[in-house]
PQR file of N, CA, C, O and H, with PARSE charges and radii, in Angstrom:
ATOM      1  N   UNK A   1       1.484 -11.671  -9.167 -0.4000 1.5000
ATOM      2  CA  UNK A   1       1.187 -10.622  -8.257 -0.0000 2.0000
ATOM      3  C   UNK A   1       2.110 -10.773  -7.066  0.5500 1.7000
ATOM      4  O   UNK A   1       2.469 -11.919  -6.795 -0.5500 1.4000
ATOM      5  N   UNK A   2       2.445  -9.999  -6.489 -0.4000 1.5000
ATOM      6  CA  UNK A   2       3.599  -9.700  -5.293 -0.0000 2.0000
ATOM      7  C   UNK A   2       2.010  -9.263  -4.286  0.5500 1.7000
ATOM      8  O   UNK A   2       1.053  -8.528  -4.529 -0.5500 1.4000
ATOM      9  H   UNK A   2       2.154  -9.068  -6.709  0.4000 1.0000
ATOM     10  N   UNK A   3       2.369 -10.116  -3.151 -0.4000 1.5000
ATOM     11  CA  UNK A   3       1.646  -9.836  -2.071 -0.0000 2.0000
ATOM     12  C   UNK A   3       2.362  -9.561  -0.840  0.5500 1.7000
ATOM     13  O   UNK A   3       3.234 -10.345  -0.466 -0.5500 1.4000
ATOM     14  H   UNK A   3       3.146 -10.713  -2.953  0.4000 1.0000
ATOM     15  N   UNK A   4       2.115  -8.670  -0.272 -0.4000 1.5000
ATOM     16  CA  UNK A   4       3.193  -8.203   0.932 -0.0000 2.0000
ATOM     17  C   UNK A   4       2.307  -8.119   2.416  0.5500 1.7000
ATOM     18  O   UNK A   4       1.455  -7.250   2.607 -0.5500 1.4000
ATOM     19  H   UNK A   4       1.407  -8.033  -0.576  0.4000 1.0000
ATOM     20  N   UNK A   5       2.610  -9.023   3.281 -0.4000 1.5000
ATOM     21  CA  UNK A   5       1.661  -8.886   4.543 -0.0000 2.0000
ATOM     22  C   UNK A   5       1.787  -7.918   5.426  0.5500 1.7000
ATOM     23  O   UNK A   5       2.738  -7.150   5.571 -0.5500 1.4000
ATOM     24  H   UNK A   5       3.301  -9.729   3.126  0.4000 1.0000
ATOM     25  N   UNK A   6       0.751  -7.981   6.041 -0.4000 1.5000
ATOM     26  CA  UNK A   6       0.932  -6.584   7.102 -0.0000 2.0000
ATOM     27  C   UNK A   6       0.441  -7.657   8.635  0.5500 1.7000
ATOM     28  O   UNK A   6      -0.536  -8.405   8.678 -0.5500 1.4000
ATOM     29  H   UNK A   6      -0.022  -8.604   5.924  0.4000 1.0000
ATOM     30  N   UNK A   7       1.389  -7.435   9.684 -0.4000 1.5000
ATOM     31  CA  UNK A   7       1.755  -6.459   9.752 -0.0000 2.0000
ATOM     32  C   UNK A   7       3.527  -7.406   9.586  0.5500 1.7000
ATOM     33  O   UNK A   7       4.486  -6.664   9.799 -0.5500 1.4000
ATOM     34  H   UNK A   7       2.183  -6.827   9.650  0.4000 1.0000
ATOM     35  N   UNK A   8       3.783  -8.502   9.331 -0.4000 1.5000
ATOM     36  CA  UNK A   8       5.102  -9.088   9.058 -0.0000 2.0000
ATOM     37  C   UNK A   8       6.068  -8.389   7.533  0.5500 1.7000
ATOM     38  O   UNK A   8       7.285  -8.426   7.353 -0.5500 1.4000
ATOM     39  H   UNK A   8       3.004  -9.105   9.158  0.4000 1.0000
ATOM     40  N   UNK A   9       5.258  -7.944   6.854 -0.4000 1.5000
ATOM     41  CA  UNK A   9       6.075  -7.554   5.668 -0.0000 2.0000
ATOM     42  C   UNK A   9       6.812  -8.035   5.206  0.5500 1.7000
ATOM     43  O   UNK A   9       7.937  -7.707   4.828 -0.5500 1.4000
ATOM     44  H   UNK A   9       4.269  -7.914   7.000  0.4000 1.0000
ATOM     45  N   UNK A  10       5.991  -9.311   5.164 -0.4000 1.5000
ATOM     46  CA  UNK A  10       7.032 -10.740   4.365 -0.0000 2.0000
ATOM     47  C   UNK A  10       6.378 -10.718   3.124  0.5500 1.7000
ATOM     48  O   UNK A  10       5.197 -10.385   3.027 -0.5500 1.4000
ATOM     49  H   UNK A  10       5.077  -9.578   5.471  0.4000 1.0000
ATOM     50  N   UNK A  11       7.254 -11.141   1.915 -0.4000 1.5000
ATOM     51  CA  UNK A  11       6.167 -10.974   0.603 -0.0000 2.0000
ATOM     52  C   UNK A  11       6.773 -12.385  -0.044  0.5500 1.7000
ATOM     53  O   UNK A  11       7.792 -13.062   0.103 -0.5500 1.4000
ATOM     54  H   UNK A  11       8.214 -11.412   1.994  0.4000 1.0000
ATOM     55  N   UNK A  12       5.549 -12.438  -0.850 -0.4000 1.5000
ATOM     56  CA  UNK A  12       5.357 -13.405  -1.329 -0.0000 2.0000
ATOM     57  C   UNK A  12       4.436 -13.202  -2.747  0.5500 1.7000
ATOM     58  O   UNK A  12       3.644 -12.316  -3.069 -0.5500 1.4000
ATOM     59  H   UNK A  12       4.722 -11.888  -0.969  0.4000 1.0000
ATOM     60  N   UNK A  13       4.876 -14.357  -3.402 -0.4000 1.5000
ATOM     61  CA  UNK A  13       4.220 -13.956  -5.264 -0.0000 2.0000
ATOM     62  C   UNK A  13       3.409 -15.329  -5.626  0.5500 1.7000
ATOM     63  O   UNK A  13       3.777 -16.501  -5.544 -0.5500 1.4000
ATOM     64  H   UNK A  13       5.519 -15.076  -3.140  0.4000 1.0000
ATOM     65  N   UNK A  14       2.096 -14.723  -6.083 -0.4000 1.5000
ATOM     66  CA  UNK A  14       1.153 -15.434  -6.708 -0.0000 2.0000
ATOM     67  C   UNK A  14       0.491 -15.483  -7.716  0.5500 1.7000
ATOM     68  O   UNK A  14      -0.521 -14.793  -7.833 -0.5500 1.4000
ATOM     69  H   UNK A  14       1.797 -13.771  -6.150  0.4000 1.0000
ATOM     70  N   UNK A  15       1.025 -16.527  -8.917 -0.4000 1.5000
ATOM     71  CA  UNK A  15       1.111 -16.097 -10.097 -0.0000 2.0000
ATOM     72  C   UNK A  15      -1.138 -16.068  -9.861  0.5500 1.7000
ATOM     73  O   UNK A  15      -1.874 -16.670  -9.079 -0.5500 1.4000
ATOM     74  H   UNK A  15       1.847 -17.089  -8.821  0.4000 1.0000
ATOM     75  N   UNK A  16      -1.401 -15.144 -10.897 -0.4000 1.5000
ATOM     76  CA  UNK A  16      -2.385 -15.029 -11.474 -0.0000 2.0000
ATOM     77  C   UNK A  16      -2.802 -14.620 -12.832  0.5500 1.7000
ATOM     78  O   UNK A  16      -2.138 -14.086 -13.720 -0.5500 1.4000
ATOM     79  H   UNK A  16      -0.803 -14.655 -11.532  0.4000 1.0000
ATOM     80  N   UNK A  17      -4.596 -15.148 -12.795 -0.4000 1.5000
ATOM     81  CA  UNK A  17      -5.152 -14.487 -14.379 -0.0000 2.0000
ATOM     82  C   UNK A  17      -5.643 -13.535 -14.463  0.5500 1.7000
ATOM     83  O   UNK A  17      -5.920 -13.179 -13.317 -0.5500 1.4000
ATOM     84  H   UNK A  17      -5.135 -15.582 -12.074  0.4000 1.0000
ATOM     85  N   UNK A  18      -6.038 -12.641 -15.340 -0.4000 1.5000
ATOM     86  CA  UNK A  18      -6.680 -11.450 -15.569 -0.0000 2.0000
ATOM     87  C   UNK A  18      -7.753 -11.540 -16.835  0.5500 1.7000
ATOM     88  O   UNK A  18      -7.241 -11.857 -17.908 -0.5500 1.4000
ATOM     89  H   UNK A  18      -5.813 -12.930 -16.270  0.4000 1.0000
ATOM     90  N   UNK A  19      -8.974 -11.332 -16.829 -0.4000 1.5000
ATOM     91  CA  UNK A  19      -9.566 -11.330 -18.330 -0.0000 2.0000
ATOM     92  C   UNK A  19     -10.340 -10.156 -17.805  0.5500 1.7000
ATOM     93  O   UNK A  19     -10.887 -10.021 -16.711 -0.5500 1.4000
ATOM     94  H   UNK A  19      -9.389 -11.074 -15.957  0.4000 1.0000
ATOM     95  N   UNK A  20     -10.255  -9.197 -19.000 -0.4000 1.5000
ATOM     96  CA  UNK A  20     -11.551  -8.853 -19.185 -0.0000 2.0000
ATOM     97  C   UNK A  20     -12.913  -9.213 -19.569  0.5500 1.7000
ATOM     98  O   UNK A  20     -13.199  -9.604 -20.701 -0.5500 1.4000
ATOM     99  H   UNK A  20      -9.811  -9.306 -19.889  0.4000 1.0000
ATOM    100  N   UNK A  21     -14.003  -9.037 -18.328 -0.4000 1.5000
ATOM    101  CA  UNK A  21     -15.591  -9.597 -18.806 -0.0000 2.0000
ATOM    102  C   UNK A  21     -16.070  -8.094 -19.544  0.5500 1.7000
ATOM    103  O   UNK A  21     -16.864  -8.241 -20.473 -0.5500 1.4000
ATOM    104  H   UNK A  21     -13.770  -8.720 -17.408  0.4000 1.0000
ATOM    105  N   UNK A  22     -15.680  -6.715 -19.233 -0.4000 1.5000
ATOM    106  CA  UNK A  22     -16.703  -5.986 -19.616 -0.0000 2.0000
ATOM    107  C   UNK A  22     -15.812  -4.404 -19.426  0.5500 1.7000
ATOM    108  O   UNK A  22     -14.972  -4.521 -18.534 -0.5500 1.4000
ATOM    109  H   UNK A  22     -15.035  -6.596 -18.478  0.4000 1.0000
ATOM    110  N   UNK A  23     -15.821  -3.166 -19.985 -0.4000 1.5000
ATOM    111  CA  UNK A  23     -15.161  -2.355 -19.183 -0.0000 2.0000
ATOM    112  C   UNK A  23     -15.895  -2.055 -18.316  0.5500 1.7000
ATOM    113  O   UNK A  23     -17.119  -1.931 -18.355 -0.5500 1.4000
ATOM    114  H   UNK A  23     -16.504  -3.071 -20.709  0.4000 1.0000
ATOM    115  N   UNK A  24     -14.937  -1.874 -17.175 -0.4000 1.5000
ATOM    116  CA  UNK A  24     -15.023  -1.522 -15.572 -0.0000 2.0000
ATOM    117  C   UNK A  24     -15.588  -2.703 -14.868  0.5500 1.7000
ATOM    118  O   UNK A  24     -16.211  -2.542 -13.819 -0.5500 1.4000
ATOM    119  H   UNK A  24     -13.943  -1.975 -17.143  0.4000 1.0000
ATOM    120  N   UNK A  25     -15.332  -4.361 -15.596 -0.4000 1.5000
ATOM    121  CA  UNK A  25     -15.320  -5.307 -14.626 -0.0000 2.0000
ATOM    122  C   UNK A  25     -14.305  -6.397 -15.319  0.5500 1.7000
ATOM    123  O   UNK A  25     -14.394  -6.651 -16.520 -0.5500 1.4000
ATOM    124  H   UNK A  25     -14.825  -4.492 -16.448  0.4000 1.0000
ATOM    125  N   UNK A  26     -13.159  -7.133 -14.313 -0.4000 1.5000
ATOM    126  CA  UNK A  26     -12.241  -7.359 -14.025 -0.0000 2.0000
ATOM    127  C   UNK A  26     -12.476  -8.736 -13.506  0.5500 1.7000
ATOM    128  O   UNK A  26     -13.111  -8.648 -12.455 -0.5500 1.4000
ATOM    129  H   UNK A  26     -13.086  -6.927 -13.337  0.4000 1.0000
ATOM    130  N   UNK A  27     -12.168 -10.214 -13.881 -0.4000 1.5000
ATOM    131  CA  UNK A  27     -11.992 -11.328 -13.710 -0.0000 2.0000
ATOM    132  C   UNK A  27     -10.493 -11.869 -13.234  0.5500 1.7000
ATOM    133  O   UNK A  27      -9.545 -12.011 -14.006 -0.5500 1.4000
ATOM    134  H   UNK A  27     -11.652 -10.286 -14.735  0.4000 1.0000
ATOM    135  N   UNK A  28     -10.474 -12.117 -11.935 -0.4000 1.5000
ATOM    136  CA  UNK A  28      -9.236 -12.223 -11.365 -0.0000 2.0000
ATOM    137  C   UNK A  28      -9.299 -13.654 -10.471  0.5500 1.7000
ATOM    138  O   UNK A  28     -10.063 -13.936  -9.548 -0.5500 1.4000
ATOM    139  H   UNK A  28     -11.244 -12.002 -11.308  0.4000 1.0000
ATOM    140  N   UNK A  29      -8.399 -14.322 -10.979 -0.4000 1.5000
ATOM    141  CA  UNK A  29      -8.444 -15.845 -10.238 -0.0000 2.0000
ATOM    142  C   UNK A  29      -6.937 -16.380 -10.208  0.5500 1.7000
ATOM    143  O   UNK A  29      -5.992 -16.035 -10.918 -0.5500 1.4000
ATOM    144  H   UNK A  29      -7.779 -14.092 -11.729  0.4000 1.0000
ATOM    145  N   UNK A  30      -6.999 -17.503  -8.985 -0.4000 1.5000
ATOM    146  CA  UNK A  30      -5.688 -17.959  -8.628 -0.0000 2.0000
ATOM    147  C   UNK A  30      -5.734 -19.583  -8.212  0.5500 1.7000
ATOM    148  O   UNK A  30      -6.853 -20.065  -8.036 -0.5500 1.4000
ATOM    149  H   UNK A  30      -7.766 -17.783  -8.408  0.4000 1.0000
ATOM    150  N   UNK A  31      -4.822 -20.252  -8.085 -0.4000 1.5000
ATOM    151  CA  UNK A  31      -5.293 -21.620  -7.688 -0.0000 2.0000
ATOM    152  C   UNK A  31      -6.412 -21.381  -6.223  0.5500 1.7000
ATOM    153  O   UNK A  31      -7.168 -22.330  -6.014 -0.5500 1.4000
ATOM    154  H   UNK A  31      -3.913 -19.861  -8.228  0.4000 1.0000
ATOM    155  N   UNK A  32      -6.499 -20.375  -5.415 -0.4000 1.5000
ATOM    156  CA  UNK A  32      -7.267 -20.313  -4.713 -0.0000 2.0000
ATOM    157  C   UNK A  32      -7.991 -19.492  -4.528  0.5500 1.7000
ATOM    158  O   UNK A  32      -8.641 -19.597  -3.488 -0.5500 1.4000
ATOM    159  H   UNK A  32      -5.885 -19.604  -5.585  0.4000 1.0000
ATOM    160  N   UNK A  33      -8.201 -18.515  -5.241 -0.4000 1.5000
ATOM    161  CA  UNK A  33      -9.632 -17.264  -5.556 -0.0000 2.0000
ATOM    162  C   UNK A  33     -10.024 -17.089  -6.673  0.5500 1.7000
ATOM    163  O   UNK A  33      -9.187 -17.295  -7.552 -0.5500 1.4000
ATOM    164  H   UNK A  33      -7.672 -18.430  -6.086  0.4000 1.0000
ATOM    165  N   UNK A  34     -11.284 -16.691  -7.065 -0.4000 1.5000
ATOM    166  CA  UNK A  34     -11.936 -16.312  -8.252 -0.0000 2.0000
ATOM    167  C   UNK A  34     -13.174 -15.317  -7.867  0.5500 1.7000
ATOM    168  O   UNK A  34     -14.172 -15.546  -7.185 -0.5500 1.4000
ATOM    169  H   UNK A  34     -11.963 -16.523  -6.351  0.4000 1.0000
ATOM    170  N   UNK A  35     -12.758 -14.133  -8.544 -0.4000 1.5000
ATOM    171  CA  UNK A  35     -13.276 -12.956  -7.446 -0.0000 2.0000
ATOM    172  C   UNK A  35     -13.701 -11.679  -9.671  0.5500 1.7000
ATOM    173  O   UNK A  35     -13.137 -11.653 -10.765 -0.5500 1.4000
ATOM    174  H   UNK A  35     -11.946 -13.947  -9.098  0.4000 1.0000
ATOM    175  N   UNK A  36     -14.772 -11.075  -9.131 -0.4000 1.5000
ATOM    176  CA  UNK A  36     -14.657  -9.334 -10.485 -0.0000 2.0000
ATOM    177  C   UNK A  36     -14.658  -8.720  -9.731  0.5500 1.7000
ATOM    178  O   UNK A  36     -15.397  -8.697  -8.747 -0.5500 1.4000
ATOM    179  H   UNK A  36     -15.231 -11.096  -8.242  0.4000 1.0000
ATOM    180  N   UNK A  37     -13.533  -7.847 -10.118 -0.4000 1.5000
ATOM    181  CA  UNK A  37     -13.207  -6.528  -9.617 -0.0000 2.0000
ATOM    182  C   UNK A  37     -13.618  -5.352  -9.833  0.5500 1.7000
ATOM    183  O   UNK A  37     -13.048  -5.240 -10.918 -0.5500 1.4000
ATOM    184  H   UNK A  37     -12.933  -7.866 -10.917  0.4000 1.0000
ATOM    185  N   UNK A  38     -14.169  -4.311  -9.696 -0.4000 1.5000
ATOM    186  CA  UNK A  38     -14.976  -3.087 -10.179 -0.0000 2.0000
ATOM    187  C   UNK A  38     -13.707  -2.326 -10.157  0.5500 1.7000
ATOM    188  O   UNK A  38     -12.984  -2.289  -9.161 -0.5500 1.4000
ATOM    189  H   UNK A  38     -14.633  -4.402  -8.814  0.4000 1.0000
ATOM    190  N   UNK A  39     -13.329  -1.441 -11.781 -0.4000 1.5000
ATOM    191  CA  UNK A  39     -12.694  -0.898 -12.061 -0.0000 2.0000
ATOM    192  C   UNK A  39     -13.388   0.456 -11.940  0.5500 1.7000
ATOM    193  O   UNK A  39     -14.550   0.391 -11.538 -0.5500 1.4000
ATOM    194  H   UNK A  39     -13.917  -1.471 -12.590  0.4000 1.0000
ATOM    195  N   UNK A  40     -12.927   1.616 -12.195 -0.4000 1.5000
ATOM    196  CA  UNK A  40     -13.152   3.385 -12.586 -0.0000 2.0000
ATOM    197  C   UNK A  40     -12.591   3.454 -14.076  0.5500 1.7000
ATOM    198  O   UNK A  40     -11.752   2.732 -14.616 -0.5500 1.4000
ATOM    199  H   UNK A  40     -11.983   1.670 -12.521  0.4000 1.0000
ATOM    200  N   UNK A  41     -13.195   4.373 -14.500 -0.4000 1.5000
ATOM    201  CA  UNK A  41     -13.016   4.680 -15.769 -0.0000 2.0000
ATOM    202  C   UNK A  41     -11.455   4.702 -16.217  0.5500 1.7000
ATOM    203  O   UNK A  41     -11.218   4.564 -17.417 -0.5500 1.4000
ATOM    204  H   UNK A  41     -13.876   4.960 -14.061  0.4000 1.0000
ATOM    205  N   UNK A  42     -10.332   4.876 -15.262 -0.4000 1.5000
ATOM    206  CA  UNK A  42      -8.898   4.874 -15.491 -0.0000 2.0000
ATOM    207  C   UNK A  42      -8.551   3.932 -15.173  0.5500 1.7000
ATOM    208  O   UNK A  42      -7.336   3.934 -14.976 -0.5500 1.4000
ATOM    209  H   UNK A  42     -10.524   4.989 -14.288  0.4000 1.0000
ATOM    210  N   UNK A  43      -9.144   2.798 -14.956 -0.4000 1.5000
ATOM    211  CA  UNK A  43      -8.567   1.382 -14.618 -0.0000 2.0000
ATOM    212  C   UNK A  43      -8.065   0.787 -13.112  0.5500 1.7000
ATOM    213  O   UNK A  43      -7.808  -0.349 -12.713 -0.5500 1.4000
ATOM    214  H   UNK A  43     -10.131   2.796 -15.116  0.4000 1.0000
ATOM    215  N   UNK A  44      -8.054   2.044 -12.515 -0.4000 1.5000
ATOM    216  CA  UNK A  44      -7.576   1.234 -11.083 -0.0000 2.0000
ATOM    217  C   UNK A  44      -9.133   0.343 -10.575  0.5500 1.7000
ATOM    218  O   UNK A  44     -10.191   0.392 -11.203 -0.5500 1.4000
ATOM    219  H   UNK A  44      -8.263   2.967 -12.838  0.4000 1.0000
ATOM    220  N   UNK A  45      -8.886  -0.442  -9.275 -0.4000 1.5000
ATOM    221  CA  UNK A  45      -9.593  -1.359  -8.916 -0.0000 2.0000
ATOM    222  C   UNK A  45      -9.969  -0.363  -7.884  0.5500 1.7000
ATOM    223  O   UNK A  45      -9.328   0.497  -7.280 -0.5500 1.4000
ATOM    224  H   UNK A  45      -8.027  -0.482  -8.765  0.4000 1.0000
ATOM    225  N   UNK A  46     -11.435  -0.817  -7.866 -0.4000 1.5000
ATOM    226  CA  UNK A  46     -12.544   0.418  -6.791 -0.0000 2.0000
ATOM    227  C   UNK A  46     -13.056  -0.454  -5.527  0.5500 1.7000
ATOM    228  O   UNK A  46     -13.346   0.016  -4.427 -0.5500 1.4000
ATOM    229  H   UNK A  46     -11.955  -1.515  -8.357  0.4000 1.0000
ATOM    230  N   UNK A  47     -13.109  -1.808  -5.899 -0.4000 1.5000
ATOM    231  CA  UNK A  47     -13.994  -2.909  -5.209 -0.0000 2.0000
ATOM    232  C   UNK A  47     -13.068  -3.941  -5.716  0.5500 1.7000
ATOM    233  O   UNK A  47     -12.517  -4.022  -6.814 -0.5500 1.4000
ATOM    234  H   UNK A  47     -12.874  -2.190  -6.793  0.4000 1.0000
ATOM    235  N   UNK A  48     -12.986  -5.147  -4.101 -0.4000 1.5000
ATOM    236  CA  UNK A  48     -11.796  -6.041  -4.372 -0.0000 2.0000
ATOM    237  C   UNK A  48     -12.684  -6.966  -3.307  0.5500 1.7000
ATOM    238  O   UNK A  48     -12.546  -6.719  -2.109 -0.5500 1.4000
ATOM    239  H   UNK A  48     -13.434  -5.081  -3.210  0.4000 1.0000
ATOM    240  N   UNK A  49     -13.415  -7.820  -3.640 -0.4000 1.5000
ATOM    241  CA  UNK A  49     -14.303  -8.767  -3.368 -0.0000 2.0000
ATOM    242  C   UNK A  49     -13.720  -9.527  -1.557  0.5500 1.7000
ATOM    243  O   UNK A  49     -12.881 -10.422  -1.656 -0.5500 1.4000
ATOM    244  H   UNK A  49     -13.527  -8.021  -4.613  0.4000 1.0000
ATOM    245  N   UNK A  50     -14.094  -9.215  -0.341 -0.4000 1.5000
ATOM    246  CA  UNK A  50     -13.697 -10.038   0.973 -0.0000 2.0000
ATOM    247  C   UNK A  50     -12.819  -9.392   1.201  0.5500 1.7000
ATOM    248  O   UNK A  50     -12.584  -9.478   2.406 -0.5500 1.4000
ATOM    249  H   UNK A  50     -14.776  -8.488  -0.261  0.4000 1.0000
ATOM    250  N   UNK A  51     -11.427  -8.058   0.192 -0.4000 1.5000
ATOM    251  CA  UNK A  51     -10.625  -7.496   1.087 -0.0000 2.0000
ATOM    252  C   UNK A  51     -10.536  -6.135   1.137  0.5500 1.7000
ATOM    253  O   UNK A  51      -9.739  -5.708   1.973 -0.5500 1.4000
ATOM    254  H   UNK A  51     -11.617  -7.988  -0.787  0.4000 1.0000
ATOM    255  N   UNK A  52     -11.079  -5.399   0.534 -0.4000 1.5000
ATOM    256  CA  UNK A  52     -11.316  -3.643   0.233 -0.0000 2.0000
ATOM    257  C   UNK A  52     -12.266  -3.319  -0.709  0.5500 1.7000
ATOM    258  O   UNK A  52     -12.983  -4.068  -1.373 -0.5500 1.4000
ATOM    259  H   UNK A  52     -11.727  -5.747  -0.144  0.4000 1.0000
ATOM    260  N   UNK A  53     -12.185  -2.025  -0.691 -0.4000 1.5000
ATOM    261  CA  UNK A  53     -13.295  -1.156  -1.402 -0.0000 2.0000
ATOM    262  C   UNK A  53     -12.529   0.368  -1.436  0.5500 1.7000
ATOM    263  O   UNK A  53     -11.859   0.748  -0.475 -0.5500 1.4000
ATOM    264  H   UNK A  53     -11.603  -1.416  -0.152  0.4000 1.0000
ATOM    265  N   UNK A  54     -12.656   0.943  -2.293 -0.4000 1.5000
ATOM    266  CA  UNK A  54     -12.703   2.522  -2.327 -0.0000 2.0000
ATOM    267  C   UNK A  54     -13.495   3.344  -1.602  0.5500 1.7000
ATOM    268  O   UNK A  54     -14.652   3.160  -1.978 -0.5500 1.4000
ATOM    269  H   UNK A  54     -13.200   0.635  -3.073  0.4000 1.0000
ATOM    270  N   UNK A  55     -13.433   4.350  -0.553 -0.4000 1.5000
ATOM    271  CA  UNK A  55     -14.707   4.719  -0.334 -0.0000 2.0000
ATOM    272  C   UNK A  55     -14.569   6.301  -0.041  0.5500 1.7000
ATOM    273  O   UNK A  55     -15.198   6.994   0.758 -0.5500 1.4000
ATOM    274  H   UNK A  55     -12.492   4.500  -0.248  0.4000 1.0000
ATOM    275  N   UNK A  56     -13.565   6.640  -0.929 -0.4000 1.5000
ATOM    276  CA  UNK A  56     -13.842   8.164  -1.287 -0.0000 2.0000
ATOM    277  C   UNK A  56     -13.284   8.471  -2.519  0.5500 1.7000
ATOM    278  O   UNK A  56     -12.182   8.086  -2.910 -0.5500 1.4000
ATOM    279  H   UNK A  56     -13.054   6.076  -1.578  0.4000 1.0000
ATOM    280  N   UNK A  57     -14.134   9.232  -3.174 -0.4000 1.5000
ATOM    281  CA  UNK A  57     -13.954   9.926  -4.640 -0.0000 2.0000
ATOM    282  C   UNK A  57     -12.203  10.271  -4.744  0.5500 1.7000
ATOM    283  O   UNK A  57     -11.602  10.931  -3.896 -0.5500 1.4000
ATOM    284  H   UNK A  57     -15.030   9.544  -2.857  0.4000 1.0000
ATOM    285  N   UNK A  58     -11.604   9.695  -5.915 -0.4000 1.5000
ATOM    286  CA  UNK A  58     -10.614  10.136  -6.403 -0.0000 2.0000
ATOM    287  C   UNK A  58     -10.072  11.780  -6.645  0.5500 1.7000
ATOM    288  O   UNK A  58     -10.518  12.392  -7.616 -0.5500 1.4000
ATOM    289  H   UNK A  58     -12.093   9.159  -6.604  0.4000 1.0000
ATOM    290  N   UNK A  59      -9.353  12.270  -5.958 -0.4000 1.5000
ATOM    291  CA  UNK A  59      -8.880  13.617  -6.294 -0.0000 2.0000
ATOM    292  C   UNK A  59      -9.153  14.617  -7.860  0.5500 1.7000
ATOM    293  O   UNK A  59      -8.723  13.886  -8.752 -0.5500 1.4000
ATOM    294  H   UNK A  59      -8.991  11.773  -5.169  0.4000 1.0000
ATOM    295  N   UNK A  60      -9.465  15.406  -8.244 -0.4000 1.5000
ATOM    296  CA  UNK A  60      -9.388  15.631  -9.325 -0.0000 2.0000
ATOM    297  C   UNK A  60      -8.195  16.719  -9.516  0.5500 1.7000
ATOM    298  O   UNK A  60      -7.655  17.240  -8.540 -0.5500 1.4000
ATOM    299  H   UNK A  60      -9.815  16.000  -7.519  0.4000 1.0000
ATOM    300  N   UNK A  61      -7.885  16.974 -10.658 -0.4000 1.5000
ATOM    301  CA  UNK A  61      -6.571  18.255 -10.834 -0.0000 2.0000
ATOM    302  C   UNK A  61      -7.115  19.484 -10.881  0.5500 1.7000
ATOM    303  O   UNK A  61      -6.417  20.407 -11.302 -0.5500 1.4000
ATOM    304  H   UNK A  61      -8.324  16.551 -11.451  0.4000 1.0000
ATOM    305  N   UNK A  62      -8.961  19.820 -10.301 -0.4000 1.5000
ATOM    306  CA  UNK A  62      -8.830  20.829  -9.949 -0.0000 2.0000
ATOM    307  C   UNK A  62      -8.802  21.274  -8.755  0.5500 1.7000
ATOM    308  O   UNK A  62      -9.386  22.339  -8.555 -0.5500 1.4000
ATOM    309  H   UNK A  62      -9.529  19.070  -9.959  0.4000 1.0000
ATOM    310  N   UNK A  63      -8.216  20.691  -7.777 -0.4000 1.5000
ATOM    311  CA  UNK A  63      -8.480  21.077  -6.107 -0.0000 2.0000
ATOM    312  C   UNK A  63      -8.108  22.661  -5.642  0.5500 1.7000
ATOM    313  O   UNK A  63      -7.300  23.475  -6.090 -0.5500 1.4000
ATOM    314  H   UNK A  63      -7.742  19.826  -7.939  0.4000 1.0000
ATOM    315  N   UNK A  64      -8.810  22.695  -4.839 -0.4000 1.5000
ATOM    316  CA  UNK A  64      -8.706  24.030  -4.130 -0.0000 2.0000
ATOM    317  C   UNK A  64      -7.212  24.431  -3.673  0.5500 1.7000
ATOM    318  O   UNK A  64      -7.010  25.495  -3.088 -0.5500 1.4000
ATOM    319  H   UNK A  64      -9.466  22.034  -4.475  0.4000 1.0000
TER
END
């Protein structure tokens, strides 16, 4: 994973794992986190355990 800070925008890469436990939950760990991620039915991450969350409905292709 490529991690890029704010507000220095220095980046830096941390290898990680990925398993799937379930669809729409996401097992993500590193030598220093172990965190499930709540996916949406298209796979992006909705909920990201101590650093974000989603908190408005995804656009649909029928907008006004």
């Amino acid at each position: 994973m490529t991690w890029i800070d704010v507000p220095s925008f220095a980046v830096g890469r941390i290898a990680q794992r990925y398993e799937l436990l379930r669809p729409g939950l996401l097992r993500c760990s590193d030598s220093s986190f172990a965190g499930e991620l709540d996916l949406d039915g298209d796979g992006f991450v909705v909920g990201y355990p101590g650093l974000a969350e989603r908190v408005h409905p995804p656009l649909r292709d029928n907008r006004p």
